[in-house]
C-alpha positions in Angstrom: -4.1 -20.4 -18.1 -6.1 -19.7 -14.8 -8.0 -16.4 -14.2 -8.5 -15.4 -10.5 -9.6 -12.0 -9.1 -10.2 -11.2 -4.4 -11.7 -7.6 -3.8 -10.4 -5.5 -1.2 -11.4 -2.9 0.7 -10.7 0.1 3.6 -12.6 2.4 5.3 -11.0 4.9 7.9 -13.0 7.5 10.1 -11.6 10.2 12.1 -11.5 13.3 14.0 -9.0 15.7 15.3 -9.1 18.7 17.9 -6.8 21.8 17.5 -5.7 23.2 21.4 -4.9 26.6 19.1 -6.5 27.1 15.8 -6.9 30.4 14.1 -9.3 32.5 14.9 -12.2 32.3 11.9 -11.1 28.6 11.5 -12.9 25.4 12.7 -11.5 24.0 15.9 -11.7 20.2 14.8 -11.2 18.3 11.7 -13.0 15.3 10.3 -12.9 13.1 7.9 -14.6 9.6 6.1 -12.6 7.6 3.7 -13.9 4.7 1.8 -11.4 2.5 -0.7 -12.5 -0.2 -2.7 -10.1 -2.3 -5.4 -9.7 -5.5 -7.0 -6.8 -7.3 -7.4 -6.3 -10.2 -10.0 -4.4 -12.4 -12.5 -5.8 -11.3 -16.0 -3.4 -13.9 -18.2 -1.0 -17.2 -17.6 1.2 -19.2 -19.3 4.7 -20.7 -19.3 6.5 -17.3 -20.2 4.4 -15.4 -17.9 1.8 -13.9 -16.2 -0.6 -10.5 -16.7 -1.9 -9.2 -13.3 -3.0 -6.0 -12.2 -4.5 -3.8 -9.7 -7.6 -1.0 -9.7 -8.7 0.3 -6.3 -9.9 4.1 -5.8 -10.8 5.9 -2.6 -13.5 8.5 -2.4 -12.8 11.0 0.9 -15.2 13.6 2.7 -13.6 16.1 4.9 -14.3 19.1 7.4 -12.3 21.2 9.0 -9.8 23.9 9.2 -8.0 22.0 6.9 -10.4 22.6 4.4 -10.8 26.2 4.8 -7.0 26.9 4.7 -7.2 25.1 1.7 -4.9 22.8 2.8 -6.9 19.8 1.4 -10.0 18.9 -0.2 -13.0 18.7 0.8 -14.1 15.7 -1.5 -11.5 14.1 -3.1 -12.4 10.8 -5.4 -9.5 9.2 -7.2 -7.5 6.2 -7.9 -5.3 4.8 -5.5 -3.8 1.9 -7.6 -4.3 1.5 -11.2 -1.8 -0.8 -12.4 -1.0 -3.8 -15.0 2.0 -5.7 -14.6 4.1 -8.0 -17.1 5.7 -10.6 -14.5 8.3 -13.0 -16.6 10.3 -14.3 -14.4 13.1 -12.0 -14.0 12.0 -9.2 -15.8 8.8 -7.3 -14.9 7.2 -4.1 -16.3 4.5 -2.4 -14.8 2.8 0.5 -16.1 0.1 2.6 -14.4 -0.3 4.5 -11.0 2.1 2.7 -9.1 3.9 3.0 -5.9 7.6 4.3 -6.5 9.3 4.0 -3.1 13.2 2.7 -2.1 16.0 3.5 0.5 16.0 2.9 4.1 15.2 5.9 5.5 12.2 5.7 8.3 11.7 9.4 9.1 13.2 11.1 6.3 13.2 10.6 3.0 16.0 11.9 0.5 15.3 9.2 -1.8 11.4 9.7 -2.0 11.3 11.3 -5.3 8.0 10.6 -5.3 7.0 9.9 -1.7 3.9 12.1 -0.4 3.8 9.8 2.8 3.6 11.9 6.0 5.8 8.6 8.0 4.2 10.1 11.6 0.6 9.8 10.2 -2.2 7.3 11.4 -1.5 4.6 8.4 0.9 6.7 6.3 0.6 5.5 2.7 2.2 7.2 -0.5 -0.5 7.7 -3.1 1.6 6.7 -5.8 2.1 8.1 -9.6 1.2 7.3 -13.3 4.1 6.0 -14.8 6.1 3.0 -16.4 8.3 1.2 -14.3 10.5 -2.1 -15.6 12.7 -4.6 -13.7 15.4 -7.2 -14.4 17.0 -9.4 -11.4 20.3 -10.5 -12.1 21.8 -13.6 -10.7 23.7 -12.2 -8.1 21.2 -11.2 -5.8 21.0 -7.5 -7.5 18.7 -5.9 -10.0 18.6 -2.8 -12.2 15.1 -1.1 -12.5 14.0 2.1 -14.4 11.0 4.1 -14.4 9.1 7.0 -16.9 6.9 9.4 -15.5 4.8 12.2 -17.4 5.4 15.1 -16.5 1.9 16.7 -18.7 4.1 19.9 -19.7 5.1 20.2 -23.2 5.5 15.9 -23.2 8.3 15.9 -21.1 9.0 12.9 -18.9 11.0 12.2 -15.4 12.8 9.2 -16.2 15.2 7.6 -13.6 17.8 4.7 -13.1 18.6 2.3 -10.2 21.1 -0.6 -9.2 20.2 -2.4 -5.9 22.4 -5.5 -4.6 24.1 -7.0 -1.9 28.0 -6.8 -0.6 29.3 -8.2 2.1 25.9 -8.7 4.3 25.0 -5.1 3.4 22.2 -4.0 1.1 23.6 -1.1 -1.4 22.1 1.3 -4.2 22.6 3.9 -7.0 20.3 6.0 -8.5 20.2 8.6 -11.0 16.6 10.6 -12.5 16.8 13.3 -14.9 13.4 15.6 -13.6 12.3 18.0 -15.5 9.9 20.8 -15.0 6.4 19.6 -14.0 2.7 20.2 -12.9 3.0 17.4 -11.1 2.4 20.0 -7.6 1.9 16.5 -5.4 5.5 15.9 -5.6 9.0 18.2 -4.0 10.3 20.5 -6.4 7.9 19.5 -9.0 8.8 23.6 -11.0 12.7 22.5 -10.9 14.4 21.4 -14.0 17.7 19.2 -12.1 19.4 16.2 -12.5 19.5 14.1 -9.3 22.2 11.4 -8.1 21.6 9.1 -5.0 22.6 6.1 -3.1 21.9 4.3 -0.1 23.2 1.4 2.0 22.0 -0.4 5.1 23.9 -3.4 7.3 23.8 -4.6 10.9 26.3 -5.0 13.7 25.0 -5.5 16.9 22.5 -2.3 15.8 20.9 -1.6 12.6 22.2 1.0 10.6 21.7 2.7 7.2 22.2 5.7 5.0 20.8 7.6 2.0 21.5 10.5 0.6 21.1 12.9 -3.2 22.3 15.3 -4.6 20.1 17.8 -6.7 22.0 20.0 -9.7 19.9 22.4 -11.1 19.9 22.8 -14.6 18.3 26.6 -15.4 20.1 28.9 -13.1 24.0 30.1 -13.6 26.5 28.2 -12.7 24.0 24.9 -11.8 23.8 25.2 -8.3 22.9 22.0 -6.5 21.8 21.0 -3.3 22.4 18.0 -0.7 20.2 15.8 1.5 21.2 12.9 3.3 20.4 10.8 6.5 22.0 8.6 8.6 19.8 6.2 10.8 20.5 3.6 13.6 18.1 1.6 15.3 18.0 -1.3 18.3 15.3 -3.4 20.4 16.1 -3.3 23.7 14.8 -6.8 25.8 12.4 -4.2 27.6 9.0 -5.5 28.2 7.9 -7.4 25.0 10.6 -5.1 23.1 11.0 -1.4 23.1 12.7 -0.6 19.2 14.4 2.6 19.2 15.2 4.3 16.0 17.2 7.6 15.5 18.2 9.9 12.5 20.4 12.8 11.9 19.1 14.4 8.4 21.7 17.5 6.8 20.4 19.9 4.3 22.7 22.1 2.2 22.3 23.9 -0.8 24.5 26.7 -2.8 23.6 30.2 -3.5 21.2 30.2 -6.2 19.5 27.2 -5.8 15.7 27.6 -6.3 14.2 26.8 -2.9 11.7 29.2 -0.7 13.5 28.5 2.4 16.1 31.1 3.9 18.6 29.0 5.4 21.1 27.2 2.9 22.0 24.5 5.8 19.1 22.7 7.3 19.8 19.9 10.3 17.4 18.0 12.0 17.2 14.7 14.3 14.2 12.5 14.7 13.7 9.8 17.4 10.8 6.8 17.2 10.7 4.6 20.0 7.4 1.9 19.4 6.4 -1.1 21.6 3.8 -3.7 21.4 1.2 -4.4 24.9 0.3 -7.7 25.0 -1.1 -9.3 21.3 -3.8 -6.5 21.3 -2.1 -3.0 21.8 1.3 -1.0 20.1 2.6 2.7 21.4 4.5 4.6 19.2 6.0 7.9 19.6 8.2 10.5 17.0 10.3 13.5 18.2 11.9 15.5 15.4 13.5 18.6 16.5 14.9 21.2 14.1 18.5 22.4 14.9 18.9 25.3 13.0 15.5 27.2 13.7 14.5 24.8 17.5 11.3 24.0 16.5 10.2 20.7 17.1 7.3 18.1 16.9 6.1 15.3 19.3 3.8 12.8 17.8 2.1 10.0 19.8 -0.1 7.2 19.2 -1.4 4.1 20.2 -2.9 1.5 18.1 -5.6 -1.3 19.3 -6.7 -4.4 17.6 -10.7 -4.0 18.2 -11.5 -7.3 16.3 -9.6 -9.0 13.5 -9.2 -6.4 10.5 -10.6 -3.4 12.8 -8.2 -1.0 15.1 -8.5 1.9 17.3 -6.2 4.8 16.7 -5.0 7.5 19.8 -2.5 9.9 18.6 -1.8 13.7 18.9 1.0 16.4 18.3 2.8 18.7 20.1 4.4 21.4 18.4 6.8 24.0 19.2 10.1 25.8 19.6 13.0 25.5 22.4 13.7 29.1 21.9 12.1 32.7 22.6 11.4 34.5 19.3 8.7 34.3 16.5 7.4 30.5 16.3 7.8 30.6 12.4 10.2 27.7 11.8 9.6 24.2 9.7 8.4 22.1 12.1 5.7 24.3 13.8 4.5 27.9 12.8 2.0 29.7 14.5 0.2 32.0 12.2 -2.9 33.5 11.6 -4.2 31.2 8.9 -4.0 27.4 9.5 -1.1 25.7 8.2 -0.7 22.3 9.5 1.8 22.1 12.1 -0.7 23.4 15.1 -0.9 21.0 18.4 -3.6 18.4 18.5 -5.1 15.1 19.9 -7.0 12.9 17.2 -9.1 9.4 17.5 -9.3 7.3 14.1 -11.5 4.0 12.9 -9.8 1.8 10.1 -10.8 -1.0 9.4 -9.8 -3.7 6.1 -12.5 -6.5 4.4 
């Protein structure tokens, strides 16, 4: 039996500048974010181990952000709170946890319980309290299943997964059971459904992959249900030190009757992310998602620089807008006279990790 614990740590610092915001509203945002944790091995033997993981950030912010109510102003909480059983081929963790499979980059059908914005400085999902258990079979697959709270009358999410390989390409299954929730961090959290998924993802010359679900309400006549899926490819082209272009076609469609504030049952949207690297020091990225059914779209840019080792410089912005005349009220940018999120801007951001 050996004991062993390292402490870890983040801090990130940043600022934003809105080209448009509301009028009443702050035209820059700010914000301070300190995360300390501890990661260790609380137990050892030969059937086993015990480990875990505590780490909590606390956050300041300022902005129009905060007066749209759009976030917090402080916000001190747990990151990761997890202990983990590891025997070998069966694990079970329980605790706040990271929940996240299925290949796709920009959108996420599979993210039950992603809250990750993917074009963000740093995006990170700030996981879930729940029970999650593992077993790897000896075919290169495993079956894992999770239980999650969800705090109204005791009822539970609870969800099932197969993951394995075929013929060079990496498959999956899934199938959750969601009930009605408070859980108002996650999509459709007030939605009693029954969800089905898969995924796959190979390569041929070009990487490609696929995910999709399928949502079937359980309250409403007739249980309608609702589809989202994505299909990605992706490439490095001997450009420079290698320019990696990535592209997605996302389809939305629901039936009549299906719970959801939007007002179009078919939703399509493509995003493009082309990101390369500047000597050993310096990476440009850049996202375009455009909106086919409404022509809204977003450009987001950034560049990140290694300062020192463990400290880097962020550049980024967004662009937002729509490719047609008519109100500028769609999903990818709005403008409106209360802040919500989607206005242009051009941000600078500190993070650095001891």
């Amino acid at each position: 039996m050996a004991l062993d614990a390292s402490l870890e740590g983040r801090f990130k610092l940043g600022t934003q500048a809105f080209f448009s915001s509301p009028a009443y509203h702050k035209d820059f945002d700010y914000e301070a974010q300190l995360r300390l944790g501890i990661i260790g091995k609380a137990w050892s033997g030969e059937s086993g181990r015990v480990d875990y993981v505590l780490s909590a950030d606390a956050t300041q912010a300022d902005g129009p952000a905060v007066q749209s109510n759009i976030r917090k102003e402080t916000d001190i909480d747990f990151f990761r709170a997890w202990l983990r059983w590891d025997g070998g081929r069966y694990k079970i963790r329980g605790g706040r946890q990271k929940i996240l499979f299925g290949p796709g980059r920009i959108f996420r059908p599979l993210g039950f319980f992603d809250t990750r914005d993917v074009t963000g400085v740093v995006p990170e999902t700030r996981g879930v309290d729940g029970l999650r258990s593992t077993y790897f079979f000896e075919n290169d697959s495993f079956a894992q299943g999770w239980l999650v709270p969800g705090k109204i009358n005791d009822r539970v999410i609870a969800g099932l997964r197969w993951e394995g390989l075929w013929q060079g390409l990496e498959l999956g299954a899934v199938a959750q059971y969601h009930p009605e929730t408070d859980l108002t961090g996650l999509p459709q959290f007030a939605t009693e459904m029954v969800q089905l998924g898969y995924h796959f993802k190979g390569e041929y010359e070009i990487g490609y992959w696929s995910e999709g679900r399928v949502d079937i309400e359980q309250t409403q006549p007739g249980q309608p249900a609702r589809f989202d899926g994505v299909a990605g490819v992706d490439y490095t082209f001997n450009v420079g030190e290698g320019l990696h272009v990535l592209a997605e076609y996302f389809l939305s469609a629901e039936e009549k009757g299906f719970p959801d504030e939007r007002t179009d049952r078919t939703v399509q949207q493509i995003g493009v992310s082309l990101d390369q690297p500047i000597g050993i020091d310096k990476t440009w990225q850049i996202f375009f998602i455009y909106d086919m059914t409404d022509a809204t779209f977003q450009a987001v840019p950034q560049l990140e620089i290694s300062l020192v080792e463990d400290l880097y410089l962020y550049l980024h912005g967004r662009w937002g807008g729509k490719a047609e005349a008519g109100p500028k009220k769609g999903r990818l940018f709005r403008k409106t006279g209360l802040f919500n999120g989607t206005e242009s801007l051009i941000g600078l951001a500190l993070v650095g990790y001891f």
